[in-house]
RODO-2510 file (C-alpha; in nm, 4 decimals, decimal comma):
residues 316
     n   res          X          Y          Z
     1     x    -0,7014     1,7273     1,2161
     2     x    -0,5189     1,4265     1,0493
     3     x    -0,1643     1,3757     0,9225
     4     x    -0,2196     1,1390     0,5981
     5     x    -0,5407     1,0687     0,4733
     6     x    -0,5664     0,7120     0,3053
     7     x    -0,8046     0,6133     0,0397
     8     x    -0,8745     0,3343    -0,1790
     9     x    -0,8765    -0,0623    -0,0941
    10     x    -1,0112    -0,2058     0,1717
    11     x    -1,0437    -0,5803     0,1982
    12     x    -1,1219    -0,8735     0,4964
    13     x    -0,8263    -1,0425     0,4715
    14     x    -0,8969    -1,4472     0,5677
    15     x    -0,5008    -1,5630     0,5841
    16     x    -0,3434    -1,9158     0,7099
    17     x    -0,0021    -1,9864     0,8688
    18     x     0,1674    -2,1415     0,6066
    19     x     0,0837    -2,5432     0,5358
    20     x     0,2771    -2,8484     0,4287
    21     x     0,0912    -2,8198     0,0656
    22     x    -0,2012    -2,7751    -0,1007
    23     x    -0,4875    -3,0240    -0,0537
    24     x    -0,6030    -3,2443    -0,3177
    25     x    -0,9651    -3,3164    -0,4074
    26     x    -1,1075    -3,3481    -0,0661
    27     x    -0,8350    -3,3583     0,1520
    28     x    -0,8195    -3,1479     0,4682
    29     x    -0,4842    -3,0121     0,5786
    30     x    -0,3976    -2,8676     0,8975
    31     x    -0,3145    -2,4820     0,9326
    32     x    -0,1520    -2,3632     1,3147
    33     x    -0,3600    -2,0974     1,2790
    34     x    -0,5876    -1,8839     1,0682
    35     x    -0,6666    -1,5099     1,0944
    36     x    -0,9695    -1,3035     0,9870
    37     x    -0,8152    -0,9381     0,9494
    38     x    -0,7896    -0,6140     0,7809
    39     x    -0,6212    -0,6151     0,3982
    40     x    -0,5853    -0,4253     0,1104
    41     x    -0,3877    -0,1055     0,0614
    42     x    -0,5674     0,1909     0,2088
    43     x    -0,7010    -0,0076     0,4632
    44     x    -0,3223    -0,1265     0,5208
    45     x    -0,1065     0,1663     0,4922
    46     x    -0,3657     0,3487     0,7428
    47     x    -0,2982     0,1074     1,0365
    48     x     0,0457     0,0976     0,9483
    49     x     0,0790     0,4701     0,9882
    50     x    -0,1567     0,4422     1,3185
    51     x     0,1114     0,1902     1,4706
    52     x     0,3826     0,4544     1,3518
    53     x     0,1936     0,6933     1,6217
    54     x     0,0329     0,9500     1,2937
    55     x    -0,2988     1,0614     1,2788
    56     x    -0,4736     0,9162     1,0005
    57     x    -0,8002     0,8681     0,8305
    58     x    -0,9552     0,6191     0,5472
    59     x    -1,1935     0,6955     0,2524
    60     x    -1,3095     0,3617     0,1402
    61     x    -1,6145     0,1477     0,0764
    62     x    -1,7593    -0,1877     0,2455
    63     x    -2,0424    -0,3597     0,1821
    64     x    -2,3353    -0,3809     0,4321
    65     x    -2,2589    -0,7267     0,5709
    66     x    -2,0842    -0,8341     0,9030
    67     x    -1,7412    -0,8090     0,7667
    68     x    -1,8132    -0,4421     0,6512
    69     x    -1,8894    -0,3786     1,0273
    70     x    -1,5981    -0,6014     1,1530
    71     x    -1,3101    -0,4616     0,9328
    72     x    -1,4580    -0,1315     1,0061
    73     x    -1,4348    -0,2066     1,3495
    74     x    -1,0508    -0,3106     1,3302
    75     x    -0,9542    -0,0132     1,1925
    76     x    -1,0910     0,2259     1,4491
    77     x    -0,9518    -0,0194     1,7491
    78     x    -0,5965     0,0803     1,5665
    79     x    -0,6890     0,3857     1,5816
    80     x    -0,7804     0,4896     1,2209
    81     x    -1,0808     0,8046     1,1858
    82     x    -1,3224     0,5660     0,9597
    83     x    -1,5492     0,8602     0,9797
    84     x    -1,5207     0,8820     0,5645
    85     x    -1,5921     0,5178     0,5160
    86     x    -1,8946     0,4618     0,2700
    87     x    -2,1326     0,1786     0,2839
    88     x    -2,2200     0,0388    -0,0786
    89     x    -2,6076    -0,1071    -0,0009
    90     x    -2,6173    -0,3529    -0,2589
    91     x    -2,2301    -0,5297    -0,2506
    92     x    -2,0437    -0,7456    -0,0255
    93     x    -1,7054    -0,6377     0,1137
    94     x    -1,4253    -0,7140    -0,0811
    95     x    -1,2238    -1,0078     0,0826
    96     x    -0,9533    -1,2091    -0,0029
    97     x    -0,8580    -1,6063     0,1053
    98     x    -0,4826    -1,5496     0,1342
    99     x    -0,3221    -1,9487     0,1207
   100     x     0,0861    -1,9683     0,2504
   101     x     0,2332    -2,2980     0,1703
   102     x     0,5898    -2,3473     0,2847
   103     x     0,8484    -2,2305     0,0351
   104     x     0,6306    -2,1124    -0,2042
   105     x     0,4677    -1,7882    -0,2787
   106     x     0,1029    -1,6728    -0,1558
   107     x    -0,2543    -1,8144    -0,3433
   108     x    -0,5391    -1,5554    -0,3614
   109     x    -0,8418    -1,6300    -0,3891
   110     x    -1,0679    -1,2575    -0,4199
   111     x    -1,3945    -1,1083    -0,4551
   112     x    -1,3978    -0,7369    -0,5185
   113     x    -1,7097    -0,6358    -0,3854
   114     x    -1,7804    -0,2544    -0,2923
   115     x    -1,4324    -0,1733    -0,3751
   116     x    -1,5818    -0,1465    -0,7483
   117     x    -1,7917     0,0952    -0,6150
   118     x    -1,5305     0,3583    -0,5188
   119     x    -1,4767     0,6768    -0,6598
   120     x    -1,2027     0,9564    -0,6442
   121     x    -1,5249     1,1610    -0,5576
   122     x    -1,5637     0,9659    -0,2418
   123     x    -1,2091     1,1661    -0,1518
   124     x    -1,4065     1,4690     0,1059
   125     x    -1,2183     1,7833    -0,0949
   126     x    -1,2582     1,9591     0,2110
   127     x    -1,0591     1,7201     0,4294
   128     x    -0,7620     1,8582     0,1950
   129     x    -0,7756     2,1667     0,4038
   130     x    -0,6591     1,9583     0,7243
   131     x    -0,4160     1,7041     0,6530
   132     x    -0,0437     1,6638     0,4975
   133     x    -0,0525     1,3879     0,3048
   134     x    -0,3195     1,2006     0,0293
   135     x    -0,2442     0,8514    -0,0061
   136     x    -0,4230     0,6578    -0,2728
   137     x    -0,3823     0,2922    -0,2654
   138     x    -0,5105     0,0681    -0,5364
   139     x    -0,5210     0,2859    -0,8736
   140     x    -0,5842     0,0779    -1,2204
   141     x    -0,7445    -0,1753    -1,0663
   142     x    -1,0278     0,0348    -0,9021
   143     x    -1,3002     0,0214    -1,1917
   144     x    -1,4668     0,3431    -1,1251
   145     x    -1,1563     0,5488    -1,0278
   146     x    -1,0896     0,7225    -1,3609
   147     x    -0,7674     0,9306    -1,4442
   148     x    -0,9431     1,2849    -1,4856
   149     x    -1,1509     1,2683    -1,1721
   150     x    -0,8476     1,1511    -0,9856
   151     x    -0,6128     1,4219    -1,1462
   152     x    -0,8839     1,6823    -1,0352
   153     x    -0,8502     1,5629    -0,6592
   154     x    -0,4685     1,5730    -0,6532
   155     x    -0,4346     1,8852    -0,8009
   156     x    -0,6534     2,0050    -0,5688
   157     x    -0,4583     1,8484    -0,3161
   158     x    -0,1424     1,9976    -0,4113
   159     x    -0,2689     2,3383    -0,4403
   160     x    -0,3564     2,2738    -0,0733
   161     x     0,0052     2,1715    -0,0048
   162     x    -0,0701     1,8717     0,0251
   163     x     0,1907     1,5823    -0,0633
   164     x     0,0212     1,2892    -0,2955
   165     x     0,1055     0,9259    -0,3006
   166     x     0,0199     0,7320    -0,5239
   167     x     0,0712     0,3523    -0,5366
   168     x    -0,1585     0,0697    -0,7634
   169     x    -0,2600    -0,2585    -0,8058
   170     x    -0,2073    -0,3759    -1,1973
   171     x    -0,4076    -0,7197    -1,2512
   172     x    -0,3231    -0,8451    -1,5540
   173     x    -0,1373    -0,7450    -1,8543
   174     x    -0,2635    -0,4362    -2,0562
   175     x    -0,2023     0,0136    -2,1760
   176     x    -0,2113     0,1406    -1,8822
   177     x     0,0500     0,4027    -1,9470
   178     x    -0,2841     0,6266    -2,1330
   179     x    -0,4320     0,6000    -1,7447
   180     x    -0,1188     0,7689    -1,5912
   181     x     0,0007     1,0338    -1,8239
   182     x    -0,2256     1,3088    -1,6762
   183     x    -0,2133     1,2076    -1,3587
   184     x     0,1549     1,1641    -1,2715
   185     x     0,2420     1,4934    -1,2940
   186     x     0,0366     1,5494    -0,9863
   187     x     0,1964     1,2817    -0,8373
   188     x     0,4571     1,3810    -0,5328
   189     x     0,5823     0,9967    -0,4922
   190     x     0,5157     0,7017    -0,7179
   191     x     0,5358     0,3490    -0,6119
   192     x     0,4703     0,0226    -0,7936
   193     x     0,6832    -0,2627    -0,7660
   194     x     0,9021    -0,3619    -1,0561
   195     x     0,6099    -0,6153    -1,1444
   196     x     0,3800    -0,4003    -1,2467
   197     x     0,6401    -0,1552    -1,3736
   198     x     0,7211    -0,4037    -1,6140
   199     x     0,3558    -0,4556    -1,7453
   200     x     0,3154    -0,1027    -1,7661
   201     x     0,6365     0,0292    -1,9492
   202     x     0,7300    -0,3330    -2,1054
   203     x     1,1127    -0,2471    -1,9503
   204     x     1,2660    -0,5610    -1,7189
   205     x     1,4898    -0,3095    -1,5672
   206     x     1,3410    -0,1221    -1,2503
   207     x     1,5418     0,2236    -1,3113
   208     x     1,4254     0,2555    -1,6889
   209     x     1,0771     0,1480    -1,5209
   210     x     1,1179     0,4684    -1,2815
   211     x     1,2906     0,6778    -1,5647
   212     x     0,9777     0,6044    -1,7948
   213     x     0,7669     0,6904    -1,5079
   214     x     0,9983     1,0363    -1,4080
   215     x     0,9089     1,1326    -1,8274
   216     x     0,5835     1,1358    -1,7487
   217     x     0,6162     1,3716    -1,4389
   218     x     0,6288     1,1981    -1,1251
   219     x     0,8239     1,3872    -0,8832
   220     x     0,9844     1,1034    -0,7286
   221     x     0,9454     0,7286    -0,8639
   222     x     1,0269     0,4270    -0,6057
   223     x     1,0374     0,1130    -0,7814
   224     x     0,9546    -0,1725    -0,4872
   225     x     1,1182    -0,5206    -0,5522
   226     x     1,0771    -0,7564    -0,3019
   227     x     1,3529    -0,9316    -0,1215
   228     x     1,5631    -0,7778    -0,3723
   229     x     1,5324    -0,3941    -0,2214
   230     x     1,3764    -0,0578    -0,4226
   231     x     1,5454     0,1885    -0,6622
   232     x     1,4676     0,5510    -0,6433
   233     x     1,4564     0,8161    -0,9145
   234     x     1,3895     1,1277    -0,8378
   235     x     1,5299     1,5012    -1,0187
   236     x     1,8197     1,5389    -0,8086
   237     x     1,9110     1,1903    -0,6554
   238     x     1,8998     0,8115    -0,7892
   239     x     1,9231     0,5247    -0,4870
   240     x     1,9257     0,1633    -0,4537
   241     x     1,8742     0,0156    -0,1667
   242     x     1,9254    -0,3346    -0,0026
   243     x     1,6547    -0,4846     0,2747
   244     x     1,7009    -0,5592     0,6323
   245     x     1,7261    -0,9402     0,7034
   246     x     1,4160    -1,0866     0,8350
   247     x     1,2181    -1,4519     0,8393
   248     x     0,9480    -1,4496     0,6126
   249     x     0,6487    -1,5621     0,6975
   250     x     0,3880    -1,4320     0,4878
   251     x     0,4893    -1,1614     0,2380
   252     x     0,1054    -0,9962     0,2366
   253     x     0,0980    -0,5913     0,3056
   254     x     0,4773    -0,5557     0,3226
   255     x     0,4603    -0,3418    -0,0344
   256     x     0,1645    -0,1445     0,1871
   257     x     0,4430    -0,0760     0,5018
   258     x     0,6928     0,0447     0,2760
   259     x     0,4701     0,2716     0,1788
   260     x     0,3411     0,3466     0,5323
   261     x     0,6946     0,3785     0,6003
   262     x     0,7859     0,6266     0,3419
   263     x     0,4856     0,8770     0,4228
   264     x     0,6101     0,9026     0,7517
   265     x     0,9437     0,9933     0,6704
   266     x     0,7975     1,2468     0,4472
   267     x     0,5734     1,3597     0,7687
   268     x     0,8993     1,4059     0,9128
   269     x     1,1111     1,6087     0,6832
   270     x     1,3880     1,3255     0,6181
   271     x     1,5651     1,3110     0,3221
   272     x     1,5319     1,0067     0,0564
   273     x     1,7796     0,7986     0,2171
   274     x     1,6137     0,8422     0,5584
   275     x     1,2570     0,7761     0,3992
   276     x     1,3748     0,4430     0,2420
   277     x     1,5843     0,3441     0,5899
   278     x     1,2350     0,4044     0,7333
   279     x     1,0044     0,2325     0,4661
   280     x     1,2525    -0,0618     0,4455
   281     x     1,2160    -0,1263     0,7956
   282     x     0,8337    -0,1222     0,8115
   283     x     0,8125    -0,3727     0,5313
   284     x     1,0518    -0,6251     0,6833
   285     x     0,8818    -0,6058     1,0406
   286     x     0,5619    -0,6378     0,8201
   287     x     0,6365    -1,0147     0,6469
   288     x     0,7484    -1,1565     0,9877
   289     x     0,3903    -1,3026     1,0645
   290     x     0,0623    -1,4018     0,8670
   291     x    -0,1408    -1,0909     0,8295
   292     x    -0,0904    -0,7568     0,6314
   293     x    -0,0649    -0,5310     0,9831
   294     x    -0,0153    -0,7369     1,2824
   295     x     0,3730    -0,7527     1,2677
   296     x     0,4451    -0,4050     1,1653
   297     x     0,6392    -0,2559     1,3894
   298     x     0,5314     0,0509     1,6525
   299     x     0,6976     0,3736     1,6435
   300     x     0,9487     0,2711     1,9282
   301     x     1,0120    -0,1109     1,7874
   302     x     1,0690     0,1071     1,4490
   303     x     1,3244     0,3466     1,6206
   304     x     1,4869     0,0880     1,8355
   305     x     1,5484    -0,1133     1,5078
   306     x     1,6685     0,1355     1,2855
   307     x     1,9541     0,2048     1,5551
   308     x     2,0496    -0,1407     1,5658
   309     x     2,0323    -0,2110     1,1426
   310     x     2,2202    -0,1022     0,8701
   311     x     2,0491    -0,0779     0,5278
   312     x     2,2490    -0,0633     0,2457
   313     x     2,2027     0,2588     0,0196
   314     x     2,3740     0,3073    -0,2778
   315     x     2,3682     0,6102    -0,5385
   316     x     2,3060     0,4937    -0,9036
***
């Protein structure tokens, strides 16, 4: 049996402590340290929710090369059932060169590898019978993960009783909004950051981001935003909330905590202040230190911290 059952993304995360600058033409500069690690958002949210003391599994593809066995690897020593984990024969594993230069906002470099192989057919229909929650991390940018075949496995889930979360990666601008109108209505909890809300919906402002997204069916619609907090639109209750003061190291897999964050507080039967107290705090222990999981905090450090911080809430 598993709580949440995460699917999508995952990546081999290669990430420096942050630098002085960028090197010129063949200059070498000197990095405190450098990590080889899990990334990208199934992969992310999974050991996230592991730390956070739920039973979890991934569905997800590597490639058949060492990092395929190494992040594979990772993500059962945190704990994560990687039973479900599909090898693609003939493609590399998606990794990503994550660069942190002081002040200054991350540099990806990417390749997507068996990621492009994935499918919402990879999803086991039959695990549906056993778990609480389907998390799907990654949607839009996912090449083979199309809208109907995706629709068909959360309506499926949801006849199960299953809660669905959905959260996406949008890479450049585009229509999206023609890959989403069939599917959000399946869709328990929403959750792009106001980035990508504003390439989808062409609206600046995060609550007519989540309001276009609530048209379309969503049930509820968080709109992440950084350092500057989240809004939440749901039928019955609009929120926005603050963030917890932290030191930012590297802001990599903090959107992915939040959402770790706010699956377990739907786990738990809180309410959608409690959920954001709990996501909030997640994503803030997550940008402490270079790497998408290693700072998030445990179930305890999460509890201990939530007693000793106030987040601002505030009803729209």
């Amino acid at each position: 049996m598993i709580d949440v059952l995460s699917a999508g993304i995952i990546v081999a995360d290669h990430v420096c402590t942050p630098i002085t600058h960028l090197p010129a033409a063949g200059e070498l500069v000197m990095a405190d340290g450098m990590l080889l690690t899990i990334g990208g958002c199934a992969a992310n949210a999974a050991v996230d929710l592991a730390k956070m003391e739920v039973k979890v599994g991934i569905v997800g593809r590597v490639g058949a090369d060492a990092f395929g066995r190494v992040v594979s690897e990772l993500l059962r020593d945190a704990g994560v059932d990687t039973t479900h984990i599909k090898v693609s024969a003939d493609a590399d594993t998606s990794q990503t060169m994550i660069v942190n230069v002081n002040g200054e906002d991350r540099r990806f470099i990417h390749i997507f590898g068996a990621n492009a192989d994935f499918r919402a057919a990879d999803i086991p229909l039959e695990l549906l019978e056993q778990t609480k929650v389907l998390y799907v991390g990654g949607y839009l940018v996912m090449p083979a993960v199309t809208q109907d075949e995706l629709t068909a496995v959360f309506a499926a889930a949801r006849r199960q009783g299953v809660k669905t979360v959905l959260d996406i990666v949008v890479p450049c601008k585009g229509e999206y909004l023609s890959q989403l109108d069939r599917l959000l209505p399946h869709v328990d909890v929403f959750l792009p950051n106001n980035h990508e809300g504003k390439l989808i919906t062409g609206e600046t402002d995060p609550l007519r981001q989540a309001e276009v997204f609530q048209r379309l069916g969503a049930g509820t619609t968080i709109i992440t935003m950084g350092g500057e907090g989240a809004v939440l639109v749901a039928k019955d209750v609009r929120l926005r909330s603050g963030v917890f003061a932290v030191s930012l190291v590297d802001a990599s897999g903090g959107g992915d905590a939040f959402d770790a964050g706010y699956i377990y507080g739907l786990l738990h039967g809180m309410g959608a202040e409690d959920c954001l107290r709990v996501a909030s705090a997640l994503g803030a222990s997550c940008v402490r230190t270079i790497g998408t999981t290693p700072g998030v905090f445990t179930r305890r450090e999460c509890e201990t911290f939530l007693r000793q911080n106030v987040l601002k809430i505030e009803r729209i």
